[in-house]
N, C-alpha and C positions, 0 to 999 in steps of 0.2 A: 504494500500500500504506500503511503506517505513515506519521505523520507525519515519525518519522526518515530513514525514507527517502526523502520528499517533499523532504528537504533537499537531503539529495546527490543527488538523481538528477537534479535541474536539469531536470525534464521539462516544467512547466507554469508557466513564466516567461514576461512578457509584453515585447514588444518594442516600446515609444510610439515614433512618427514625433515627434523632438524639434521644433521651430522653430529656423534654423540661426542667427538671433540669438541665441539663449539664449545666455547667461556662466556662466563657471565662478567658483569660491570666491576665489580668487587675486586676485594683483595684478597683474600684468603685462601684463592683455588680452588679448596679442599671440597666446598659445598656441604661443611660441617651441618648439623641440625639443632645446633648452641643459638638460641635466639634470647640467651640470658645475660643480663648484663644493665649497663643504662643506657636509657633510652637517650642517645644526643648525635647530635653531628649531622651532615647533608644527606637527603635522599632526594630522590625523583620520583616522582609520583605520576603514571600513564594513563590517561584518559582516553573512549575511542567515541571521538565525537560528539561531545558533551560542552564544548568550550564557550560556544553558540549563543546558547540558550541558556547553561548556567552556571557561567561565566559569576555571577554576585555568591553564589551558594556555595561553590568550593573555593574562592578564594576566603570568604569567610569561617568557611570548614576548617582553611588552613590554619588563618590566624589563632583560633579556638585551640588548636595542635600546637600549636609552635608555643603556646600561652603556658596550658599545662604542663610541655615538658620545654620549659627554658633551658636553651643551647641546641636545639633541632631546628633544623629551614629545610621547608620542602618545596623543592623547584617542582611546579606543576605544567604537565607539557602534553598535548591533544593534540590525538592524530587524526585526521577524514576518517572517514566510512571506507570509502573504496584504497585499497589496497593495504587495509592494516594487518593483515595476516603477513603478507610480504614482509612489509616493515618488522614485524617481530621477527619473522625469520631469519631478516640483515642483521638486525640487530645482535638475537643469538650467535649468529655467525662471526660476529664484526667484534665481541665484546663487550658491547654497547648497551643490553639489556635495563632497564631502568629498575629500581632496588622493587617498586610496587606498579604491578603490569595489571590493568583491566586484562580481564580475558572472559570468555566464554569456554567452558566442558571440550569442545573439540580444539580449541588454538591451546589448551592445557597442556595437554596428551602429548605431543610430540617435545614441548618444553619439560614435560618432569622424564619422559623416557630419556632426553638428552642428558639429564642429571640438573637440568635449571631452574626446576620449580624446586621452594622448600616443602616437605613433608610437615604439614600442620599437627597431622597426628604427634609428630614427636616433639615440634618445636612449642605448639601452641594450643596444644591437646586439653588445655583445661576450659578456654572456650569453646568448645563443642557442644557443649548442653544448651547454650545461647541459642541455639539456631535450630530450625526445623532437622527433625531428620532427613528425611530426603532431598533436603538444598545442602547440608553437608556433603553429604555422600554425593552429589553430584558432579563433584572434582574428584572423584576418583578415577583411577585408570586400571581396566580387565587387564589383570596379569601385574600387575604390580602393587604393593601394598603401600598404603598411605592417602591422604586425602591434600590436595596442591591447590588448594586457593580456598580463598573465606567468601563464601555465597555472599553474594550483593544482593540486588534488586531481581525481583522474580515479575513475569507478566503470562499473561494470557490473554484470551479475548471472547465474543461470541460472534456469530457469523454475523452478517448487515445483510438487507434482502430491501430490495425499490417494491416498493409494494404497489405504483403505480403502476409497472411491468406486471407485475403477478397480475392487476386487477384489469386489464388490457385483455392477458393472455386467458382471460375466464377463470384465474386460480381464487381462492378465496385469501385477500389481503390478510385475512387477523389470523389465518392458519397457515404460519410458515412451516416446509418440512422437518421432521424431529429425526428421522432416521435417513442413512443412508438411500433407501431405496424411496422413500418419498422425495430427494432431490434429486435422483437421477430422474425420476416420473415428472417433475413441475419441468426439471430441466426439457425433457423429449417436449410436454406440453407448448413452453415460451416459445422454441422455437418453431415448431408448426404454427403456433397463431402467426409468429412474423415472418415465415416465410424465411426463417433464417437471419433476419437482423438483427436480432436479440438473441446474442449466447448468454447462459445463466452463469456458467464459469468461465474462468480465464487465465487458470493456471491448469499443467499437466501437475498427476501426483507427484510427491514427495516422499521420501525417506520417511517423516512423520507422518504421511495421511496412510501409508502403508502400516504404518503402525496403529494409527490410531484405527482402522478397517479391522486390524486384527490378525493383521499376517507375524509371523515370526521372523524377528527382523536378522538376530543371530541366534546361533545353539547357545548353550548355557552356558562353556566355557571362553563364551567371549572371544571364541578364535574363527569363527567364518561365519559367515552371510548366512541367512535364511529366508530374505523376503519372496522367495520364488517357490513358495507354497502355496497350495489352494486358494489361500484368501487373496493374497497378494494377484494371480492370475486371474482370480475372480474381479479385484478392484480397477485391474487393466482391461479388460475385455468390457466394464463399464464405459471407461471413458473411453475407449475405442466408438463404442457406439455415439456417445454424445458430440465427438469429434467428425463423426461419420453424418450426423442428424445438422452438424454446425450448433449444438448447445454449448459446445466446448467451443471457446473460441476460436478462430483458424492462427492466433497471431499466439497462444499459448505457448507454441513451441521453442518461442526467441521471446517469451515476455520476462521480466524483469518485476520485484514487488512494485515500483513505480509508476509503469504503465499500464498494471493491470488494476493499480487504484486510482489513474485519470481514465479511465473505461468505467468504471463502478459510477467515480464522481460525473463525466457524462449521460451516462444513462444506457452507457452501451453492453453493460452487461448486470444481467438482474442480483448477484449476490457476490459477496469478499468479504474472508474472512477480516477481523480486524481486532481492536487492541478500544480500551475505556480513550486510548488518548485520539480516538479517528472522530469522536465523537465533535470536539470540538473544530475540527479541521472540516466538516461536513458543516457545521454551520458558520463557518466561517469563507470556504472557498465554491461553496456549492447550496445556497439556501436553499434552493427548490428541491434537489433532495432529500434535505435535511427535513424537510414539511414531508417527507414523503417515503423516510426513515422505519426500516423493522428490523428488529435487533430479536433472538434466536438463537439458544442455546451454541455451541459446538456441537458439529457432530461427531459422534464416536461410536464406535460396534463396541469399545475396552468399560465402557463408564468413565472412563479417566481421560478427561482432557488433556492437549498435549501443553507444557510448560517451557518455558523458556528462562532462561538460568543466565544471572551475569556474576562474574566474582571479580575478584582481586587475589592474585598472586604474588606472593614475595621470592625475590629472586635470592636462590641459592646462595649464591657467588655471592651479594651483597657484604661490605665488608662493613655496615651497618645496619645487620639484620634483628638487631632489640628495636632499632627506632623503625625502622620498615614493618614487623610483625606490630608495635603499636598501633601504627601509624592505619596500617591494614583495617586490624580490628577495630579500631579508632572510627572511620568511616562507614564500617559495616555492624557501630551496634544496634540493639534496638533503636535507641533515641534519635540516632542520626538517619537510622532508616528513614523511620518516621516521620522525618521533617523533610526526606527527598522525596519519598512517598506522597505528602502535600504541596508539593512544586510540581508534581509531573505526574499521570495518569503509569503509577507503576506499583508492585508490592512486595513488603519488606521478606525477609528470609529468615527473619528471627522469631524463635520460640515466642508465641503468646502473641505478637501482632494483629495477627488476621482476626483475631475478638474484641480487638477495640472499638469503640464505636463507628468510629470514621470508616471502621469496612463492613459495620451489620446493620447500619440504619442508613434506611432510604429516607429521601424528604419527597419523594412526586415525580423526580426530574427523572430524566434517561442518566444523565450519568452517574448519580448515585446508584441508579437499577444495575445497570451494568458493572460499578464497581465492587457490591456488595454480591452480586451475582458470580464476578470472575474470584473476588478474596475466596468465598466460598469452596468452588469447584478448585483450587489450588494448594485446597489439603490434601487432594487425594489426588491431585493432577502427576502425570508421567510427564520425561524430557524423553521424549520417541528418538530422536536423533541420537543413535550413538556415540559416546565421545570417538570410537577410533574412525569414525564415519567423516573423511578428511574431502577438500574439498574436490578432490580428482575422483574422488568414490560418487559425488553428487555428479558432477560431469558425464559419468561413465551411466552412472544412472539416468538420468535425463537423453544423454543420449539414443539409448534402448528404448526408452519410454517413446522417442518421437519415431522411432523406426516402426514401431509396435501400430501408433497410432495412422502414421500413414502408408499404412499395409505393407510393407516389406519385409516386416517376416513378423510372426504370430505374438501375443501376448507372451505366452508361456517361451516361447525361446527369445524372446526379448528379456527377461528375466533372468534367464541361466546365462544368459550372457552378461547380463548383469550382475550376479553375481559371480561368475569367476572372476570379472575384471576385478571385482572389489574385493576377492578373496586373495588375488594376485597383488595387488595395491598395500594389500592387510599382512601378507607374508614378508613384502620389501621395507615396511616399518621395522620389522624386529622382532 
């Protein structure tokens, strides 16, 4: 969708296979797990595309930091959206890594396999109870023990559906689909009423919709692919058809979250998934929409919506890693959650949050509806996306996907070809 919500939704982040010589910024080499000591002296602290918009919030973060622990200055430094996987990966490479790295679950993985994430479990293992379980454990890496960054901000969202289109198409506006197979059904519907100029979707699947449909994405041991299982063949041979009917858009194959939420915002396709923060960008850049706005749980075959995870990682190598693990925990506690959580349509990862009032009472509006609705659905929300799910594995996947769709070779062996590549992709990591 938006590019704001390109930010938070950590959806299309790439995962470089590091080289496990690469060095961190530090001094010590050794990438010791001693994060004891006091907290002082110079860090760096990485933001990915945050500087924008809040710009007032973390320089104040800082000063609040630098206050309580007099003799610490933290250089604060933001990178764009587009090509920050890169960038971490030069940086790995170069030495250059900053002491505290924004990341998301998959740019982790390749950083703690290299040896440059620090192990929180060991270093910083007494805050763990702080934080939900399942945002903890979502820095972790299959095959290696330890947990490599402090959960940040978590989001979700519920699908958006033009309910002008539905009402066009003869669907009933106040009844949007709940289940999968009622949106493939409105979808076949819209486009017959238009004659094909109204697709209902406008993305091919994903690594997460596979999951969330209910395919097996890996075996247990976290060492190969499984989304080329019945369900998974079943969710392709879906959009094959809506693709074939044109309910799937014909530009899906090369769209971008971007261009597929100025089509939403248009009118040119009847639903996109989205995020509490699209709400305001729909009355802001598209009013006549926004009058004309249906908002609709997620869908899922798991119950479990899919989630998206941002942390903060301290870098091994740091040769200031008391004030970098502060510094970390520092911006990811409850308190400070909570007060970025009130700047921006996002939610916090710490124990006890999600029951404060600000996420279980509605006042009337849609955006309270939707944000008490998605706090809700995010205690038991899944990150479908694999951490070793790197961004050449999404490539390889996508690519299959659009052979699949425009008939060149079948669902089911568009699949297994997708899967070897990513099982081959998965054995070259290590």
């Amino acid at each position: 969708m938006s590019t704001s919500r390109r930010t938070f939704a950590v959806a299309a982040v790439a995962a470089l296979f590091l080289p496990l010589s690469a060095c961190g910024s530090g001094g010590d080499g050794g990438g010791s797990t001693d994060a004891s000591g006091k907290v002082e002296g110079d860090i760096t602290f990485q933001t990915w595309n945050l500087r924008a918009n809040f710009k007032d919030y973390f320089e104040g973060l800082i000063a609040d930091f630098e206050k309580k622990y007099p003799g610490t200055h933290v250089k604060w430094v933001d990178q764009p959206g587009e090509g920050y996987a890169d960038k971490i990966s030069a940086d790995a490479a170069g030495g250059t890594l900053p002491d505290v790295v924004n990341v998301s679950p998959d740019l982790v993985a390749p950083l703690a396999k290299a040896g440059l994430a620090l192990d929180l479990d060991k270093a910083a293992g007494q805050y763990e109870k702080e934080y939900l379980e399942g945002a903890w454990a979502s820095h972790r890496i299959p095959g290696m023990d330890g947990t490599y960054a402090f959960p940040w901000y978590l989001n979700t969202g519920p699908l958006f559906y033009n309910k002008s289109l539905f009402e066009k198409a003869g669907l009933d506006p106040e009844q949007p689909p709940k289940t999968y197979d009622e949106v493939f059904d409105a979808a076949l519907k819209i486009s017959d009423k238009t004659d094909g100029e109204v697709a209902t979707l406008a993305n091919v699947p994903t690594i997460e919709d596979f999951g969330r449909y209910g395919a097996s994405l890996m075996n247990k041991e976290g060492t190969a692919f499984a989304f080329n299982d019945a369900k998974g063949v079943e969710l392709l041979t879906r959009y094959k058809e809506l693709y074939d009917a044109k309910a799937l858009d014909p530009q899906a194959l090369t769209a971008t979250p971007e261009s597929t939420g100025k089509k939403f915002l248009t009118g040119a396709v009847a639903m996109n998934p989205g995020s509490a923060l699209d709400l305001a960008n729909f009355k802001k850049q598209a009013p006549s929409l926004y009058k004309n706005i249906g908002i609709t749980d997620q869908i899922t075959s798991t119950g479990h919506v899919n989630m998206y995870v941002m942390g903060l990682m301290v870098n091994s190598q740091s040769d200031r890693k008391p004030a970098a693990v502060a510094f970390a925990h520092y911006v990811t506690d409850a308190a400070h959650q909570m007060s970025f959580a009130k700047q921006v349509a996002i939610f916090p990862s710490t124990a006890g949050s999600l029951d404060d009032p600000y996420f279980t009472k509605e006042d009337g509006t849609d955006e309270t509806r939707v944000r008490v609705a998605s706090a809700k659905s995010l205690k038991t929300a899944v990150n479908y996306t694999p951490v070793l799910f790197s961004e050449q594995m999404k490539t390889e996947l996508r690519n299959e996907v659009a052979k699949a769709l425009q008939g060149k070779q079948s669902p089911e062996e568009a699949l297994d070809n997708a899967v070897k590549a990513c099982d081959r992709l998965l054995q070259q990591q290590g």
